[in-house]
C-alpha positions as CSV (number, residue, x, y, z in Angstrom):
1,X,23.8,13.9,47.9
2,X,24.3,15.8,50.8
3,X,20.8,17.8,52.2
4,X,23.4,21.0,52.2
5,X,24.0,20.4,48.4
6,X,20.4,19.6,47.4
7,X,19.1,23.1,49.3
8,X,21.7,24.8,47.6
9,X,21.2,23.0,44.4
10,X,17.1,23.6,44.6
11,X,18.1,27.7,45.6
12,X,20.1,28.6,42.5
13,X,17.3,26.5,40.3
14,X,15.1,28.8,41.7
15,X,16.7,31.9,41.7
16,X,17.9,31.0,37.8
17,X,14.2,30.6,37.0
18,X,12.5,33.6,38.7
19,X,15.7,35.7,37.8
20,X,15.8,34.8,34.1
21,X,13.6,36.6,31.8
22,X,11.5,34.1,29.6
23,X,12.9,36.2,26.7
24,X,16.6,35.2,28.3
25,X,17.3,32.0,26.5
26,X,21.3,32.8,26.9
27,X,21.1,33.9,30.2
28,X,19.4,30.9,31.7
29,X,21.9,28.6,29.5
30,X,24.9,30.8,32.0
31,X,23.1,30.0,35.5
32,X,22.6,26.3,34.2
33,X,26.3,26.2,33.8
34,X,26.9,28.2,37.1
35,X,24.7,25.5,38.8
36,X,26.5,22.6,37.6
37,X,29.8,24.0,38.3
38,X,29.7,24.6,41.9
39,X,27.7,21.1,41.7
40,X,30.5,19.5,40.4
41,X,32.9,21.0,42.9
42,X,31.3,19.0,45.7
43,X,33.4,15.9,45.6
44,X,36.3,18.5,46.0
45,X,35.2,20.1,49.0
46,X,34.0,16.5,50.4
47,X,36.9,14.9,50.1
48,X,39.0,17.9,51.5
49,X,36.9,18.9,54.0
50,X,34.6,16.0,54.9
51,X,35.2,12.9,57.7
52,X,33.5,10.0,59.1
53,X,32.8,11.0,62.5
54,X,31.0,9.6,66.1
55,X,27.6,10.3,64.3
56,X,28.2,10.6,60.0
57,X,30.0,9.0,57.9
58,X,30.5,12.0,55.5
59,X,30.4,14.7,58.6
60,X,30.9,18.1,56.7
61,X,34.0,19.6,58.9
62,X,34.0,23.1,57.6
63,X,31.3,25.7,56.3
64,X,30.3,26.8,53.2
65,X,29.4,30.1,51.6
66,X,28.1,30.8,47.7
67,X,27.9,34.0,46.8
68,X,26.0,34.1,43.7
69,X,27.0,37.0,41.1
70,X,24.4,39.0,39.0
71,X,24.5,41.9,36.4
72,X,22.5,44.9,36.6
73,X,19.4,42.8,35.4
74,X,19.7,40.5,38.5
75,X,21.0,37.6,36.3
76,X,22.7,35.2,37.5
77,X,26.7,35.8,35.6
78,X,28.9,34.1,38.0
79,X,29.8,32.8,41.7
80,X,32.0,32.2,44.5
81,X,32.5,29.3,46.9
82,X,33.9,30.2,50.2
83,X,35.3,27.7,52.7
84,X,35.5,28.7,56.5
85,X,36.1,27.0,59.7
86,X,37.9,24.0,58.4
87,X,39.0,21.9,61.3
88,X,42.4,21.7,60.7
89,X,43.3,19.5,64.1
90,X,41.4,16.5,62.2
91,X,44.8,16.3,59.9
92,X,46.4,15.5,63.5
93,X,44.3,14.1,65.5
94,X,40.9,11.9,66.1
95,X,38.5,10.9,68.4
96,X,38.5,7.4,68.9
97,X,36.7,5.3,66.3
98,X,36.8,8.8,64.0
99,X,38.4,8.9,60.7
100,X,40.8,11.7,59.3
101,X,39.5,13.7,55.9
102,X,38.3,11.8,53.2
103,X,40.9,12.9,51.2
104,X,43.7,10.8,52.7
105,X,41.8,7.2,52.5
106,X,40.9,8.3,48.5
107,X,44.9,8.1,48.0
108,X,45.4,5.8,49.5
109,X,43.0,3.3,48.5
110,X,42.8,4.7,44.7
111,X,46.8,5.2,44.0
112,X,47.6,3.3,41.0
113,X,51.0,1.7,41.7
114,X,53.3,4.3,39.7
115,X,51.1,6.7,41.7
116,X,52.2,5.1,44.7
117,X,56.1,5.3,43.8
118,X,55.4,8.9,42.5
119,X,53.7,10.4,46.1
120,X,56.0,8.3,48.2
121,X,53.2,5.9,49.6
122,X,54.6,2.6,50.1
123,X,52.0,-0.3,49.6
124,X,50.9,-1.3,53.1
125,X,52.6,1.3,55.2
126,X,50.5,2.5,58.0
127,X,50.3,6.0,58.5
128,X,50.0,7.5,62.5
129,X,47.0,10.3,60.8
130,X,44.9,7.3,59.2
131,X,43.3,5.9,62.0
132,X,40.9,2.8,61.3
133,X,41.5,2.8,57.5
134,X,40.1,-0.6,57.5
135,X,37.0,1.2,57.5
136,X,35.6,1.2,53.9
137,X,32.9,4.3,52.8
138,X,31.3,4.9,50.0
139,X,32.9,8.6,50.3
140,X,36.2,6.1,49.3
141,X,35.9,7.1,45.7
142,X,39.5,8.7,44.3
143,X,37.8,8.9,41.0
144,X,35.1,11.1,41.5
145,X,37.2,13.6,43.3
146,X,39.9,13.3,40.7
147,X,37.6,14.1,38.0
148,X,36.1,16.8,39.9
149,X,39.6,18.3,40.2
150,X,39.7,17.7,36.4
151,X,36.5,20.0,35.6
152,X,37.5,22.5,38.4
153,X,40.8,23.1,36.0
154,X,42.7,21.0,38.4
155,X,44.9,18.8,36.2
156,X,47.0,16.1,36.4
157,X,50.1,17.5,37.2
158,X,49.3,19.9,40.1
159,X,47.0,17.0,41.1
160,X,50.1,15.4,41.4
161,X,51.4,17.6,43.3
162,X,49.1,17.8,45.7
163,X,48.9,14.5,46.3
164,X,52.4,14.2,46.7
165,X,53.4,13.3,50.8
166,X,55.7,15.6,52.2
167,X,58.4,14.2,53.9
168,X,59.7,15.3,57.2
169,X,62.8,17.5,57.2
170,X,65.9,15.9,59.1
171,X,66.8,17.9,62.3
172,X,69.7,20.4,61.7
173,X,72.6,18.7,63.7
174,X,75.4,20.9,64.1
175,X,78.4,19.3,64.9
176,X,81.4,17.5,63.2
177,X,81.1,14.3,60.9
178,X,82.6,12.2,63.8
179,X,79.5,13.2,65.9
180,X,82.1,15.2,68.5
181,X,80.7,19.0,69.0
182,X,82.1,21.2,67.8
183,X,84.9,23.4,69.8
């Protein structure tokens, strides 16, 4: 667990307990369930947002910022998880001996092989944005993040979607069908 997630994790237990009235056996029950669902987003954001860099092997490439909601009583009802400063060049380019987001290892080590057919990943094709894939890290786990997605109200078939690779559009030619321009 990352030391971000176990501050954050040990904040909201302590702002549940000192927030909750011991009368409040409902209330504390909500910031439990609060607690454990931005816990269980983690894998999410990791996998998205996380890469093995020069120093980490699970190098957090963005920030993070929850907001935690409360009623009038200042108890905990809800909360928001806000991404900022992803690094969006990572998708494109590494350092050397750096790794892309976790996210794109996770397919393609965990794709079943319908999976495979189904995001257009061919079985040993070597993508340009995966550098050093031979690289194996326990952040690696597709399952975890899938079932993640799954609890977030992520399922399968947007999942799927997600997943999918894009493919390139084809340049626009503009010419004739004999390849002559056109007059």
């Amino acid at each position: 667990m990352l030391q971000q997630t176990w501050t954050s994790r040990c904040l909201m237990k302590f702002y549940a307990v000192v927030a909750t009235s011991p009368a409040s056996w409902e209330s504390h029950k909500i910031a439990e369930r609060i607690e454990q669902r931005i816990l269980k987003s983690n894998p999410v954001m990791e996998a998205f947002g996380n890469a093995c860099t020069l120093r980490n092997n699970n190098s957090s490439r963005f920030g993070k910022f929850i907001q935690l909601q409360l009623n009038r009583a200042q108890q905990m009802v809800g909360a928001a998880v806000q991404t900022y400063l992803l690094e969006k060049t990572r998708v494109v380019c590494q350092a050397f001996s750096e790794r892309n987001f976790h996210i794109f290892y996770q397919i393609c080590k965990g794709a079943s092989e319908d999976e495979r057919l189904q995001w257009h990943l061919p079985e040993g094709a070597a993508f340009s944005w995966l550098p050093n894939p031979e690289k194996s890290l326990e952040e690696d786990c597709f399952e975890v993040t899938r079932e993640a997605m799954l609890h977030l109200g992520i399922d399968t078939p947007i999942q799927n979607n997600i997943f999918k690779v894009r493919r390139k559009a084809a340049p626009l030619m503009f010419g004739r069908d004999d390849g002559q321009p056109l007059s």
